[in-house]
C-alpha positions as CSV (number, residue, x, y, z in Angstrom):
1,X,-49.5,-148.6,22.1
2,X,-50.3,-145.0,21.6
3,X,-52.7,-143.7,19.0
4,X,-53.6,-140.4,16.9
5,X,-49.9,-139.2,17.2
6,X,-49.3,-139.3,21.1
7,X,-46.0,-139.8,22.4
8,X,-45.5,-143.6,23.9
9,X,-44.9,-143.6,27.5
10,X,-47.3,-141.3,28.8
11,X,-49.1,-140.1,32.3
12,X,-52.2,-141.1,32.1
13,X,-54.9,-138.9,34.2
14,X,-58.5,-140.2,34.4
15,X,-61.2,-137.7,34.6
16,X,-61.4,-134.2,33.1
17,X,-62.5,-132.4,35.8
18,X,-61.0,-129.4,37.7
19,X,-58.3,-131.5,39.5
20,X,-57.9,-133.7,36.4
21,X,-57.6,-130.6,33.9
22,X,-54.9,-128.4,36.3
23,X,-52.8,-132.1,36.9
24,X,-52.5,-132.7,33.0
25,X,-51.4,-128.7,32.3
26,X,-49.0,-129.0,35.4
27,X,-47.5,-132.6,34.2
28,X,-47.1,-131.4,31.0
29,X,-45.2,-127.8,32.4
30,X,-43.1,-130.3,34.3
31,X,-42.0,-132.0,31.4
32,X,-44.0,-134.5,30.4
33,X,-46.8,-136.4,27.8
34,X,-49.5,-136.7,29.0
35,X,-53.5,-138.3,28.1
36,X,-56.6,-137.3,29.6
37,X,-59.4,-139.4,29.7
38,X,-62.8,-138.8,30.8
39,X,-65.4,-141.3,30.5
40,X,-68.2,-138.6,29.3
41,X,-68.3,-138.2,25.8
42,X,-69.1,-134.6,26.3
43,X,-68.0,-131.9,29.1
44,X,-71.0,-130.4,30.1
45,X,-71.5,-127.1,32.7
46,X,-72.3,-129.4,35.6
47,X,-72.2,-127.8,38.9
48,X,-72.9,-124.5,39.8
49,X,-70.5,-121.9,41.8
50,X,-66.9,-122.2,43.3
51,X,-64.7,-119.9,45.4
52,X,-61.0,-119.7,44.7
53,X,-59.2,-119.2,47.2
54,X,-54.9,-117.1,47.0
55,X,-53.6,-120.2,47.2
56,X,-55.8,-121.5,44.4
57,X,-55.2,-118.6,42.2
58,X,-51.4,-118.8,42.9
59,X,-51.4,-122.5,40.8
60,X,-53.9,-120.9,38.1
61,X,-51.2,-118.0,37.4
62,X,-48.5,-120.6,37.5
63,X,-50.1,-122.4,34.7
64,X,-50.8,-119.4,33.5
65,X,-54.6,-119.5,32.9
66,X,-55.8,-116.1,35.0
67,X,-55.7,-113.7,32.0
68,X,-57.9,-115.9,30.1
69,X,-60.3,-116.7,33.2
70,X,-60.5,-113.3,34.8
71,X,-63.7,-112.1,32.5
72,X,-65.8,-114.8,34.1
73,X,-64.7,-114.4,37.7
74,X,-65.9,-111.8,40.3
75,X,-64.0,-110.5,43.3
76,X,-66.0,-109.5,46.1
77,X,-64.7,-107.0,48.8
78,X,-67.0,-109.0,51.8
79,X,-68.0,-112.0,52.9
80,X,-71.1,-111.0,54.8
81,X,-72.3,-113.0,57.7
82,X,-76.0,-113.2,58.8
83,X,-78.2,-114.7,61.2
84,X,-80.2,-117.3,59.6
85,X,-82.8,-116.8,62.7
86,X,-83.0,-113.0,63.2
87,X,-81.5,-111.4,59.6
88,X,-79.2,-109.3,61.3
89,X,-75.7,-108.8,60.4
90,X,-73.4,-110.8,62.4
91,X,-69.7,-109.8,61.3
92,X,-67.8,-109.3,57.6
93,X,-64.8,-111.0,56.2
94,X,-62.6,-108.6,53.9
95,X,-61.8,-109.6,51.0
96,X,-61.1,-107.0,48.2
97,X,-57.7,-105.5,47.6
98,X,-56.6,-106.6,50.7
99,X,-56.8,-110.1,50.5
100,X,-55.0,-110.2,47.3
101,X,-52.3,-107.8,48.8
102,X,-52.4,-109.8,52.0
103,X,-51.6,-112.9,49.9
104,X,-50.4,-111.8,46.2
105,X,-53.8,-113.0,44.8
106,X,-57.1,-112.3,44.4
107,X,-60.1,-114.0,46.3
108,X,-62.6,-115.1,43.4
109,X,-65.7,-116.6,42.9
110,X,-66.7,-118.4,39.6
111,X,-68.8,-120.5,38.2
112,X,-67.4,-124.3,37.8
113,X,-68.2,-124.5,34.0
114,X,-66.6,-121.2,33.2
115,X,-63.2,-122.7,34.9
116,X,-63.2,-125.6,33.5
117,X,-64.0,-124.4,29.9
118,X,-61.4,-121.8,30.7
119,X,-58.8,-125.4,31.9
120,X,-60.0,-127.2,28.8
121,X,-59.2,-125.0,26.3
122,X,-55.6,-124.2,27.5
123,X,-55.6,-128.5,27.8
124,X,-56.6,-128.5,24.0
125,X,-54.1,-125.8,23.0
126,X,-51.1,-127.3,24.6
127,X,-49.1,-129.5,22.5
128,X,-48.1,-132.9,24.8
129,X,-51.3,-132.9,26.4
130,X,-53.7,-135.7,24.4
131,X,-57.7,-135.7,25.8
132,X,-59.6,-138.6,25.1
133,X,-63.3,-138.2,25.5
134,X,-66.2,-141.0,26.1
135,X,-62.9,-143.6,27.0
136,X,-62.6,-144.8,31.0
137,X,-60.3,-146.6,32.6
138,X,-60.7,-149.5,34.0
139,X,-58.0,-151.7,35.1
140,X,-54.4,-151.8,35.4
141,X,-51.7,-154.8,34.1
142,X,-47.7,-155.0,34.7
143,X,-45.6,-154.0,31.1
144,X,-42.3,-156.1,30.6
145,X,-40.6,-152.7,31.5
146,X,-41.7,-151.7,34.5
147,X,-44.2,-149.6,33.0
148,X,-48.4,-149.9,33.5
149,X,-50.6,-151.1,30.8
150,X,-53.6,-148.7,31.2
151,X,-56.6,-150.5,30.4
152,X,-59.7,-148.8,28.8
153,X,-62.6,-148.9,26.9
154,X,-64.7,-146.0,25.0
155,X,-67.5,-147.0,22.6
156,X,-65.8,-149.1,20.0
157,X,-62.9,-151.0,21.9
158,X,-60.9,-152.1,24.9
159,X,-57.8,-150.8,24.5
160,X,-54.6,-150.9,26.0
161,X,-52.2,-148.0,27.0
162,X,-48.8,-148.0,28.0
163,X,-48.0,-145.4,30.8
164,X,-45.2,-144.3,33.6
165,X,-48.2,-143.4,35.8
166,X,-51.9,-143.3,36.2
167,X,-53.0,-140.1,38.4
168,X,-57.0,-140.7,39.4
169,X,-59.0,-137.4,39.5
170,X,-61.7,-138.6,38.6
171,X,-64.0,-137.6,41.5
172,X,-65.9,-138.6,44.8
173,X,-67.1,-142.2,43.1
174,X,-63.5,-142.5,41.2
175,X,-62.9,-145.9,40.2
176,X,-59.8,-145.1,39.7
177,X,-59.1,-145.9,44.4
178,X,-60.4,-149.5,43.7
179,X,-56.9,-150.0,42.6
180,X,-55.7,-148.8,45.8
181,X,-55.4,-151.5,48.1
182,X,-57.1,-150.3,51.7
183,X,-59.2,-147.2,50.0
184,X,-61.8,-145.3,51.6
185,X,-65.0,-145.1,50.0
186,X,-67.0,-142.1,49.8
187,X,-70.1,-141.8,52.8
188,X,-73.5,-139.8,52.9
189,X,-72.5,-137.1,55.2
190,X,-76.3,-136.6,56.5
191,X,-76.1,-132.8,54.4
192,X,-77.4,-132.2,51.3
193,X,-77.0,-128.4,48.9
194,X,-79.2,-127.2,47.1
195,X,-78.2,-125.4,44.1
196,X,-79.3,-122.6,41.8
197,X,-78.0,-119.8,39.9
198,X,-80.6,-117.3,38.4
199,X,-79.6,-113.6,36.4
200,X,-78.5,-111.2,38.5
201,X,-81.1,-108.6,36.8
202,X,-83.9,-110.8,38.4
203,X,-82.6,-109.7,42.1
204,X,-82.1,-106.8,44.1
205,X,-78.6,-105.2,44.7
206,X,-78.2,-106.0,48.1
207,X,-77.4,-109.8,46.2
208,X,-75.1,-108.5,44.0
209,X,-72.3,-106.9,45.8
210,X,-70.6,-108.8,48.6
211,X,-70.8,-113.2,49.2
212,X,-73.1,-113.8,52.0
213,X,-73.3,-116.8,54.6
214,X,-76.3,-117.4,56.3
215,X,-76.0,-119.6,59.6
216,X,-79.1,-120.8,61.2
217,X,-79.9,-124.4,63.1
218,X,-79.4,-127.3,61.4
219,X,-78.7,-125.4,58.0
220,X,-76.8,-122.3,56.3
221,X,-77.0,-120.4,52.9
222,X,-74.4,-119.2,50.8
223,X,-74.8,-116.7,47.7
224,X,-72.6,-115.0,46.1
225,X,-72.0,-113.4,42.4
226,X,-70.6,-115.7,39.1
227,X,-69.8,-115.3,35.2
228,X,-68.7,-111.4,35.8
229,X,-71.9,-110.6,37.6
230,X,-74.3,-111.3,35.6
231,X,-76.0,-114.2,37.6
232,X,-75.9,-115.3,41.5
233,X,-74.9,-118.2,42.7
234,X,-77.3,-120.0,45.8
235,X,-76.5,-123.1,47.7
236,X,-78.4,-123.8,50.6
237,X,-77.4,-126.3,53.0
238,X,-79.7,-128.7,55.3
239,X,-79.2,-132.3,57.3
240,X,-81.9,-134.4,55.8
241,X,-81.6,-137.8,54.6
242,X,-81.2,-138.8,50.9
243,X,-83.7,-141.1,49.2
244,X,-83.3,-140.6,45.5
245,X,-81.3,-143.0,43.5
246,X,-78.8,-141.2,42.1
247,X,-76.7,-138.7,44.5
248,X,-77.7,-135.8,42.5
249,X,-81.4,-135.3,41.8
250,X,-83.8,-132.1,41.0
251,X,-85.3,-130.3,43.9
252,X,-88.7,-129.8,44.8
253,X,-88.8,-126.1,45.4
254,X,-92.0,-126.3,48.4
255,X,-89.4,-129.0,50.2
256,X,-86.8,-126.7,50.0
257,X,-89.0,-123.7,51.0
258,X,-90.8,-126.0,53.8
259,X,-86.8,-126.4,55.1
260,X,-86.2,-122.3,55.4
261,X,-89.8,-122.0,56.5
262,X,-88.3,-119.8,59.7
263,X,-85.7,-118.1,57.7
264,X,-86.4,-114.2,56.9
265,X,-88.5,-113.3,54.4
266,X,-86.0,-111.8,52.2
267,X,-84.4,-115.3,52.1
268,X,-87.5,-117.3,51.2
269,X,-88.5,-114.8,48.9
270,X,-85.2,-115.7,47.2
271,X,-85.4,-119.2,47.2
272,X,-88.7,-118.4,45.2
273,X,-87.1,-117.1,41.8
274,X,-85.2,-119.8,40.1
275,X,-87.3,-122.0,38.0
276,X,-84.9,-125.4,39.0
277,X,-83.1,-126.3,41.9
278,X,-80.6,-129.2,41.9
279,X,-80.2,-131.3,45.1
280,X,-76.7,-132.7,45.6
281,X,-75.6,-135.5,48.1
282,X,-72.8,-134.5,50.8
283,X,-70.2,-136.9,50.5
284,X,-66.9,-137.2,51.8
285,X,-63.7,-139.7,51.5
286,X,-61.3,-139.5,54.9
287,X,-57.9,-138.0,53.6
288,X,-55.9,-140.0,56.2
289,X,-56.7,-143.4,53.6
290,X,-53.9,-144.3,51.1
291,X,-53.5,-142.3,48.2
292,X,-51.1,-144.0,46.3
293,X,-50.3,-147.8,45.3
294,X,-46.6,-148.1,43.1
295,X,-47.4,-145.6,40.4
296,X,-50.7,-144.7,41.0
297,X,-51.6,-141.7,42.5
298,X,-55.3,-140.0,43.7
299,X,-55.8,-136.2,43.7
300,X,-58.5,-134.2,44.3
301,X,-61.8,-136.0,45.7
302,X,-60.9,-139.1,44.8
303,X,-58.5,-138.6,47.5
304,X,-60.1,-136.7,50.1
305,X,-63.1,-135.3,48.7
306,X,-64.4,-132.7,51.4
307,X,-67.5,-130.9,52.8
308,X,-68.6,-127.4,51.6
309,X,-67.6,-125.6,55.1
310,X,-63.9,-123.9,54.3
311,X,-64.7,-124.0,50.3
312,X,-61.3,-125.6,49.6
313,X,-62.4,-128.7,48.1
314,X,-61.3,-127.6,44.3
315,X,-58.6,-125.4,45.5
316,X,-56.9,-128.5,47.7
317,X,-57.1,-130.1,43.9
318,X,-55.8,-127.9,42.3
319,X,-53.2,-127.6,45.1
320,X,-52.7,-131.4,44.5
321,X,-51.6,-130.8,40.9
322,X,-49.3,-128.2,41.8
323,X,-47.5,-130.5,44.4
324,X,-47.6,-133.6,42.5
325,X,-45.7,-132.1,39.3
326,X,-43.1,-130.6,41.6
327,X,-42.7,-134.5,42.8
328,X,-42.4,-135.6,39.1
329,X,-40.0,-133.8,37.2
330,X,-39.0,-135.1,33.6
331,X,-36.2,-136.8,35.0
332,X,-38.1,-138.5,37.9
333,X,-36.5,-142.2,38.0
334,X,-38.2,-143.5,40.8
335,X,-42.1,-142.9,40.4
336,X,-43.7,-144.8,43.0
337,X,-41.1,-143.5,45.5
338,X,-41.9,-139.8,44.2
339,X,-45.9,-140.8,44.4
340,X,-45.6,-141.7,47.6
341,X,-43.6,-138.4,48.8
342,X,-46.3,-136.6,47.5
343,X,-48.8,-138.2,49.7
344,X,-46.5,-138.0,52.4
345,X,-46.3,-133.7,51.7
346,X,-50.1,-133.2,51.0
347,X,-51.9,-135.4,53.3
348,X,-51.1,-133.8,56.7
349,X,-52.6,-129.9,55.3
350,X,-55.4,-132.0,53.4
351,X,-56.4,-133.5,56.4
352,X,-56.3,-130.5,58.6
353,X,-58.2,-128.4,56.0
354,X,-60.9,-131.4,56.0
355,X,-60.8,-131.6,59.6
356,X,-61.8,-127.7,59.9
357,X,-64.7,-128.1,57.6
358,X,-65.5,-131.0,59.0
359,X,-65.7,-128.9,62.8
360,X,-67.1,-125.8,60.8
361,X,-70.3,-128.3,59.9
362,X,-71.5,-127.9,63.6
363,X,-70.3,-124.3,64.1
364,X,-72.6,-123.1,61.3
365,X,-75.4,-125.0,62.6
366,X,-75.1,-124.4,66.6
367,X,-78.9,-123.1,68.2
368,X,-78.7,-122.0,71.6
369,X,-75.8,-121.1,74.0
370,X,-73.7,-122.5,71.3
371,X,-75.0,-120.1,68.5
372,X,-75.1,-117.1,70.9
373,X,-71.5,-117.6,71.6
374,X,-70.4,-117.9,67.9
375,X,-72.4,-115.0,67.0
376,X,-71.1,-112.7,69.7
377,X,-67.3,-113.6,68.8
378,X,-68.1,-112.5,65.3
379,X,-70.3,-108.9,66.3
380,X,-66.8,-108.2,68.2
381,X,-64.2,-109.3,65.4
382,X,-62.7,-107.2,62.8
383,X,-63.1,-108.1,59.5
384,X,-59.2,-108.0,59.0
385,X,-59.4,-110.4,62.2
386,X,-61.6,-112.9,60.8
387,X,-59.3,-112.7,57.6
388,X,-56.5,-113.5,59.7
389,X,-57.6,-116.2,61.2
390,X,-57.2,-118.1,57.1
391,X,-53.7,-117.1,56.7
392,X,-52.6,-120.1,56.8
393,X,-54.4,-121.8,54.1
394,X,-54.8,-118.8,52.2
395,X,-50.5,-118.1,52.4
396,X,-50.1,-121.8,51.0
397,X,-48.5,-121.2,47.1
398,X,-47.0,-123.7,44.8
399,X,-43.3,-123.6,46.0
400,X,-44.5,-124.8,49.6
């Protein structure tokens, strides 16, 4: 039974994340009620940086979020690429102006918390669209009309919930794929990130201008500019074997320092300013698993959460909410058959998009003849060139 004035009969979406947040909004433009649950009582700025990509923005403006997210966001002209090894400049991406008129949108990077604050408040706002804090779900039971009984619990009850659908987005542990029959569970990649952000006043300008990406052996670095410039986002990213019992933990800034102990001075100099470092597991579900089971659906990592190495991994969610509404219009009669044609449209470009990060994981880390070669294709490339070679991810936009 619904509760607090929701409609009956909604979609239910676990998890309040950045795939969670854009699948409720783009439900409920599609037409329908929807309640979003998230099993934290409280949304806190977890996370650090994230790059959106065109064909991330091109969902954003649909839903029609940009104006109020654009003072948190920076759009940098370059991606700068340097050797790890030597510090030399190996080749530049452009971004800029002509990316967005490449595409129709910008290339933006931003911090996670100031998107999702940005997703949670239009979520809030929007009448049809009910948020339930501190409840989870946790199982699933038939309805005498071919409906789902959502099953949850928050801190003073089990309840019960009757819904068309349950979408999980609720992440690379979701508990939402045990209800999957045949899921893939999530497995330690070997990689871990470390993370910082630190005020941008604290650094020289060379940090503040373009995003960089650092390739060396066995690891990379990424840095690039967040909330409007004012701070800089770091990630650093090394094969080393997780111990800690969680699969996020803080970092110990002489291991991280002892793991870019060849790196340029500039670098480690860097990695010396922020006062905490946050180490992160690398984890990844296989896309080519099941995504959907009758009128359940996965989206975003719960589905086919990715590495770091093509930065797609919240813009393929928030592609997933796009595609999914367009699969269930207010009308929709048949919703596990429309479930399962969206699984059937997104998993082959998922999948290649995870495959190429997956590929770009050794790339970045070559030494030797292998490194050599990579850097000399990029001294002798364009930067329009190495654009063009993300056309077609970057081209993608809601209408297919």
């Amino acid at each position: 039974m619904a509760q607090n004035g929701e409609a009956e009969n909604p979609i239910v979406v676990a998890g309040a994340g950045i795939g969670g947040l854009t699948a409720a909004l783009a439900l409920r433009q599609a037409g329908h009620d929807v309640v979003l649950m998230d099993r934290a009582a409280e949304l806190s700025e977890v996370g650090a940086g994230l790059q959106l990509s065109p064909n991330a923005v091109s969902v954003l403006d649909r839903l029609g979020v940009l104006e109020a997210l654009e003072p948190y966001v920076c759009a940098p002209e370059y991606l700068r690429i340097w050797s790890g090894r030597t510090g030399q400049q190996l080749g530049r991406v452009r971004f800029g102006d002509f990316i967005r008129k490449r595409h129709g949108h910008p290339f933006w990077v931003v911090h996670r918390a100031d998107l999702q604050r940005v997703l949670l408040e239009r979520v809030q706002e929007t009448a049809g669209i009910s948020v339930r804090l501190g409840t989870e779900v946790f199982d699933l039971t038939s309805s005498p009309y071919d409906d789902l009984m959502c099953v949850y619990r928050d801190d003073t009850e089990t309840g019960k919930l009757c819904c068309k659908a349950l979408i999980g987005a609720d992440g690379v542990w979701s508990k939402t794929r045990r209800i999957v029959p045949g899921h893939q569970t999530a497995r330690f990649s070997g990689q871990v990130a470390y993370r910082a952000t630190l005020p941008m006043d604290g650094v020289s300008e060379r940090w503040a201008r373009d995003s960089g990406l650092w390739l060396h052996k066995d690891s990379h670095l990424v840095h690039y500019p967040v909330r409007a410039g004012r701070e800089l986002n770091i990630v650093g990213l090394v094969q080393e074997d997780w111990e800690d019992e969680t699969w996020s933990a803080r970092a110990n800034t002489e291991t991280l320092l002892h793991r870019f102990r060849d790196w340029p001075s500039d670098i480690r100099n860097l990695l010396t300013i922020p006062d905490t470092w946050l180490k992160w597991a690398l984890c990844s579900v296989d896309a080519s698993g099941p995504w959907t089971h009758g009128q359940v659906a996965l989206v975003g990592d719960a589905a086919h959460a990715m590495l770091p190495y093509m930065a797609q991994g919240a813009a393929m969610a928030i592609e997933d909410a796009a595609v999914l509404a367009r699969h269930l219009p207010s009308d929709v009669q048949n919703i596990a058959s429309a479930l399962r044609a969206f699984e059937r449209e997104r998993k082959p470009r998922v999948s290649r998009i995870q495959n190429i990060a997956c590929r770009n994981a050794s790339v970045f880390h070559y030494s030797g003849a292998g490194a050599f070669a990579r850097d000399a294709v990029l001294r002798l490339s364009k930067p329009e060139t190495l654009t063009a070679r993300f056309d077609d991810i970057y081209s993608w936009t809601p209408d297919g």
